[in-house]
VOVO-957666 format. One record per residue (C-alpha): residue in three letters; y, z, x. Coordinates in steps of 0.1 Angstrom, whole numbers, padded with zeros to 4 digits, always signed. Layout:
<atoms>
alaYZX...
</atoms>
This chain:
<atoms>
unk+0000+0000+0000unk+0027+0009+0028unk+0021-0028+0044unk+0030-0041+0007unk+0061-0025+0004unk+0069-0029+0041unk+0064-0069+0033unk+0086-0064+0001unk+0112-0044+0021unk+0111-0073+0046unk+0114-0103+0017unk+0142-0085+0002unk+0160-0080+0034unk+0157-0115+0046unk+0170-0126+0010unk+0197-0101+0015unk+0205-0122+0051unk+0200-0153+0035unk+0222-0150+0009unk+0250-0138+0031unk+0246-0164+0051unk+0249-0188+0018unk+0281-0165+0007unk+0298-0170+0042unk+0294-0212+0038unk+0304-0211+0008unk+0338-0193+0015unk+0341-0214+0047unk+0342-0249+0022unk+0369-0236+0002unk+0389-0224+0028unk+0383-0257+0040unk+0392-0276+0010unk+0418-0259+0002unk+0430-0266+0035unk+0416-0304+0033unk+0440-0304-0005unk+0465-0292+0010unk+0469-0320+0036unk+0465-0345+0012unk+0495-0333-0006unk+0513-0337+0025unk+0504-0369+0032unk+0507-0381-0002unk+0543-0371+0001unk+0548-0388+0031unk+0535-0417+0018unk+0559-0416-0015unk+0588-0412+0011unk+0577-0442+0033unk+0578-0462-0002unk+0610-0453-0009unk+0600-0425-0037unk+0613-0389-0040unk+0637-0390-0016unk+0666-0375-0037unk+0658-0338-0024unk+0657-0350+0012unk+0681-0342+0040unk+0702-0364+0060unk+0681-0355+0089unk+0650-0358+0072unk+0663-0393+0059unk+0669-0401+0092unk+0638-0390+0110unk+0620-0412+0086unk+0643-0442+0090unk+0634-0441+0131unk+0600-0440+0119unk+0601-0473+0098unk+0618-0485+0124unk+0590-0478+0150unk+0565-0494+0130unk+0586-0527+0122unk+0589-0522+0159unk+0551-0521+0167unk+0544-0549+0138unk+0566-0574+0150unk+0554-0566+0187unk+0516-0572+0170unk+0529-0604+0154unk+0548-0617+0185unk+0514-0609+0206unk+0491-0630+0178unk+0515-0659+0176unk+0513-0662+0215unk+0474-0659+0216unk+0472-0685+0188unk+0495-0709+0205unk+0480-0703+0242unk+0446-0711+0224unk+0460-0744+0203unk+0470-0755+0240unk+0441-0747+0259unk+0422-0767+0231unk+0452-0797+0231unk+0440-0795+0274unk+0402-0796+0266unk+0407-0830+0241unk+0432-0849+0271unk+0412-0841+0297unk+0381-0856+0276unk+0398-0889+0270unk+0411-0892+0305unk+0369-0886+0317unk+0363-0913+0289unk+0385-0937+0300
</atoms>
């Protein structure tokens, strides 16, 4: 009888553990949603800003600090598009090269 209720004494014990253990990963997801919500507000905000939404309760410094951003990234975009448009045209020439030096082997 005393190994019996040793074994009980031991189940009920390591459900004790294991629901602890469930309880503690359970709080760490919702601190970590709430954390996860609450930079997704954030962002969302941001992202209303860069639109051009909500910005009546904005500061001039704010207002500015976003206008250097927009500019930085018309910045880097026209910098991407300048580097394409180069790449493209180096590549129309190289091919133009490839065709004349074909005829001029032809001929």
């Amino acid at each position: 009888i005393n190994k019996t209720i040793e074994r009980y004494q031991k189940k009920t014990k390591d459900i004790g553990i294991n629901s602890k253990i469930v309880e503690d990963h359970s709080q760490h997801a919702k601190e970590e949603t709430s954390n996860m919500m609450t930079k997704l507000e954030f962002l969302e905000v941001a992202k209303r800003k860069l639109l051009g939404d909500g910005l009546e309760p904005c500061t001039i410094d704010e207002l500015q600090q976003l206008e250097n951003q927009l500019e930085r990234s018309l910045s880097r975009i026209r910098a991407r598009k300048f580097r394409n448009l180069v790449f493209s045209q180096n590549q129309l020439f190289r091919e133009q090269i490839e065709k004349l030096k074909e005829k001029v082997i032809t001929f």
